[in-house]
N, C-alpha and C positions, 0 to 999 in steps of 0.2 A: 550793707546789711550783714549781720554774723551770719557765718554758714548754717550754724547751729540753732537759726531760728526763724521764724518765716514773717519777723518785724525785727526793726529797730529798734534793739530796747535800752534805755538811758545807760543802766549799770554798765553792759559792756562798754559803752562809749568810754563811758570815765574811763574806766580800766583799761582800754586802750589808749590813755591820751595820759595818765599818771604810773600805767604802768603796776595797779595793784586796788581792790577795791577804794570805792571812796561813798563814804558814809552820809544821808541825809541827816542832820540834827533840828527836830523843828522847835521853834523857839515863838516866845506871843510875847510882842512888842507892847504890849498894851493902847494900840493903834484903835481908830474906831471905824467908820464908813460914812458917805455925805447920803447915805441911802437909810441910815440908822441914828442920826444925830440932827437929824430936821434942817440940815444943807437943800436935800431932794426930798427927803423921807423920813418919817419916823420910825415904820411899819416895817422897816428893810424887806430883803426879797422871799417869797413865800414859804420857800424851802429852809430860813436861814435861820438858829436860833439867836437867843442872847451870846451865845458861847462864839458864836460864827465860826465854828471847827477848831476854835483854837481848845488849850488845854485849860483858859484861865489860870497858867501860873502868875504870869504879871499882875492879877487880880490878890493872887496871895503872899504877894510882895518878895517874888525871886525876880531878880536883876535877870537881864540878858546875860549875861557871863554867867552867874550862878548856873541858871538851864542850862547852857551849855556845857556846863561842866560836870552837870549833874551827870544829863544827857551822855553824853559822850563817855563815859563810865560804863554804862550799860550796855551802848551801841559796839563799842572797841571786844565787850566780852562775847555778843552774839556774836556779831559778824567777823571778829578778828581784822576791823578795821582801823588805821593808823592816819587815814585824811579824811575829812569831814568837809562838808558843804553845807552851811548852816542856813534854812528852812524858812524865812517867814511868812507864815502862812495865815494866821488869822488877822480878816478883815481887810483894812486896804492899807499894804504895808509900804504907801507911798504919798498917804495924806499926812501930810505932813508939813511944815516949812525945813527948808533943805538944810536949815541949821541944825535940827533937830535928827531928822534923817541921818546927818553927817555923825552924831552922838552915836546914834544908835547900830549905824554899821560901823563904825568904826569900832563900838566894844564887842561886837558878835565876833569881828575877824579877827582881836587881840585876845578874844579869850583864852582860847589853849592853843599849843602849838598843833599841826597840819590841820588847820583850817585852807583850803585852797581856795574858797568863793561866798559867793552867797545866792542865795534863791527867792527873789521877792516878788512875792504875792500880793496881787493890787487888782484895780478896775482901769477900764480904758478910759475914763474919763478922770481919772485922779493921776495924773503924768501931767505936767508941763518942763517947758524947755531947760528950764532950773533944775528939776529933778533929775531928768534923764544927763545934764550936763555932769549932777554927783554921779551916780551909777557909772557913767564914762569915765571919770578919773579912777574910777577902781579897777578897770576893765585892762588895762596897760598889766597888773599885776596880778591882778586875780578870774577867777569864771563869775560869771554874770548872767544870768536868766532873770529876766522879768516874764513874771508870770499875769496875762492877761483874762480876767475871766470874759469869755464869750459868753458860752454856755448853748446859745443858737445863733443861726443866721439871718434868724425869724422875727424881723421887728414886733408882730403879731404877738408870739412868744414871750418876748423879751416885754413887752407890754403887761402880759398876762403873770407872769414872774415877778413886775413889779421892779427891775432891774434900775429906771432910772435914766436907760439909756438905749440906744439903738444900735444895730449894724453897722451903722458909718461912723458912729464913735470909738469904734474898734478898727474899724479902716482907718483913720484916721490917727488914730496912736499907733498904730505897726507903722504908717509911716513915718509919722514922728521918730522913730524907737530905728529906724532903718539906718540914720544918720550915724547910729553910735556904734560902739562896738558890746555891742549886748547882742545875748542871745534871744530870742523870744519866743515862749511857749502857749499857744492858749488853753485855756477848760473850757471842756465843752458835756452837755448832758445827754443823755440818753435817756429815751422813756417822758419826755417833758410832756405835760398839759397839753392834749390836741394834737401832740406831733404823731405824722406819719412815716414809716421806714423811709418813703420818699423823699418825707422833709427833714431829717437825721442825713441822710447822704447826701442832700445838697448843702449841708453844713461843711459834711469832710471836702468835699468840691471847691466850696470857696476858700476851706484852709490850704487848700494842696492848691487853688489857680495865687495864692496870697504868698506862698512860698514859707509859712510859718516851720521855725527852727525844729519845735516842739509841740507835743498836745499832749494832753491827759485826758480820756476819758473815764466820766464819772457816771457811774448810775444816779438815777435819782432817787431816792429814799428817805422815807417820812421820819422827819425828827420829831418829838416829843416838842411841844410847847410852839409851835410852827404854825403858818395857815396854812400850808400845805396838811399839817395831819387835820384843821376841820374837815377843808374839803372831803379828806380821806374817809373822815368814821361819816359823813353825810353822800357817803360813795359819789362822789363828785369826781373819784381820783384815786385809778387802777395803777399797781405798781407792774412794774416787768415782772415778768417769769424768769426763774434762771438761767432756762434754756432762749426765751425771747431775747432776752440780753446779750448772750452768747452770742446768737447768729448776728446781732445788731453789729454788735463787739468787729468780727471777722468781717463783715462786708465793709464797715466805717473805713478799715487797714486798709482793703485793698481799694480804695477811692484815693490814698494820700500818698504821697509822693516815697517811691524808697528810702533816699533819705532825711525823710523825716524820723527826729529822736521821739520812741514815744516814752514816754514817763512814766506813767499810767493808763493801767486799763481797767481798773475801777474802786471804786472808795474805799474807806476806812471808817464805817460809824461807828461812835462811842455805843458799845451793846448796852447801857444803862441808858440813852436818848433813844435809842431805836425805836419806831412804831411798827415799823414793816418797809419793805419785805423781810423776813427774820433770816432767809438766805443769803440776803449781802454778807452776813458775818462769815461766810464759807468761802473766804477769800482766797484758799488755794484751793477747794475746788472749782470757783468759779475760771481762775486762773488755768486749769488743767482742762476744763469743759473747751474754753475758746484754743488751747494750744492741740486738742484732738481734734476739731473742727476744722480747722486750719490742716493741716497732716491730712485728716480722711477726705478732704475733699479738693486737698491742692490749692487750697488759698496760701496767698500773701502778701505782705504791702505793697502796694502800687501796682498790683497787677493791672486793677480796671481803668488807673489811671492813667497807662501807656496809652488806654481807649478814649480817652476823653478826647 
């Protein structure tokens, strides 16, 4: 863990292993979901729009390389970064046949030069042996995160979200995924439908007895055009508090294993989808809330977990 922080956080990692920042580029494959395409589902999951967090460039006809390129223009002038780790993030960026997959990482990591990896964002039930055996040939030369969404550890939940799929199908692809040389991250939410602080920590519990590389957590917040916002305006469905979130934030850390890398610690909503909470977009206060929380009161990752 950095001395300088009382988690694991991804950035320094890189930069301890490249030796100078390294930059996220996220990129939409134009990928779809078996939760959104009548495979499982039509409805996908409650929280989840048409858009599925992506930007819809692939919608407006920018190539994977294009984005990248765009991308990385912009990213190189903020952060004064020169390595890149390209992002795919919306939807399930491993439904696919592995022919196509193969297209499609191979022109993300040819795009521009210091591309070092890729980061792909998928479901635990969209991986089989083919896919993970592409991912692995990449893995000799470049960084590799497959990104798992969890979201809970709560079949109940995951029911109620409309996810498609259960607990053990996430058990069951980290084992899968264990065989290779990938990294493996999950998402997991906070604030979900019916959960209690109780049933939030027995999520971080099973990712920390699971041994997962990576986690992100995400608050959960009402997109515009969602079932999550009917429930919402039919007050079915109370969002976190800033400060609720916070405290959820710091105890989740100290339940997961030191080293574990965290990625995130909480979203990114497009402020023109938003419904609420209208706090999420105060993303470096939220940030500063949980890192003073942490400091005043002597939290940090893993601590509860040495107790387990």
């Amino acid at each position: 863990m950095q001395m300088n922080k009382r988690y694991r956080d991804f950035n320094s990692c890189l930069r301890a292993v490249y030796g100078e920042r390294v930059q996220k580029i996220t990129v939409d494959a134009g990928l779809t979901c078996p939760n959104r395409d009548g495979s499982l589902s039509e409805s996908a999951c409650i929280y989840c729009n048409a858009r599925g967090s992506g930007t819809g460039d692939y919608a407006r006809g920018r190539s994977i390389a294009e984005q990248i390129r765009r991308n990385a223009v912009f990213v190189a002038r903020r952060y004064k970064a020169r390595k890149f780790l390209v992002y795919f993030q919306s939807f399930s960026n491993t439904y696919a046949a592995p022919e196509k997959l193969r297209r499609i990482y191979d022109e993300a990591l040819s795009a521009i030069e210091g591309i070092v990896g890729l980061s792909v964002g998928t479901r635990p039930d969209c991986v089989n042996e083919d896919v993970l055996s592409l991912l692995q040939g990449y893995a000799g030369k470049y960084l590799i995160w497959l990104e798992y969404g969890l979201q809970s550890a709560h079949d109940r939940t995951l029911a109620l979200l409309n996810r498609g799929h259960d607990a053990a199908c996430f058990r069951n692809a980290v084992r899968m995924s264990r065989k290779r040389n990938i990294s493996l991250c999950a998402h997991v939410i906070l604030g979900l439908p019916g959960e209690t602080r109780s049933d939030m920590m027995e999520t971080a519990r099973m990712l920390g007895d699971m041994g997962i590389d990576g986690v992100k957590i995400h608050l959960l917040y009402v997109v515009r055009g969602t079932k999550l916002e009917e429930m919402y305006s039919k007050g079915e469905y109370r969002p976190l508090e800033q400060e609720e979130y916070t405290n959820l934030v710091c105890e989740f850390l100290e339940y997961l294993p030191p080293e574990t890398v965290i990625q995130r610690l909480t979203g990114d909503p497009h402020p023109e989808e938003l419904a609420a909470p209208f706090w999420s977009l105060d993303k470096r206060g939220t940030y500063q809330m949980i890192m003073d929380k942490m400091e005043n009161f002597d939290m940090y990752q893993g601590k509860r977990y040495s107790l387990i």
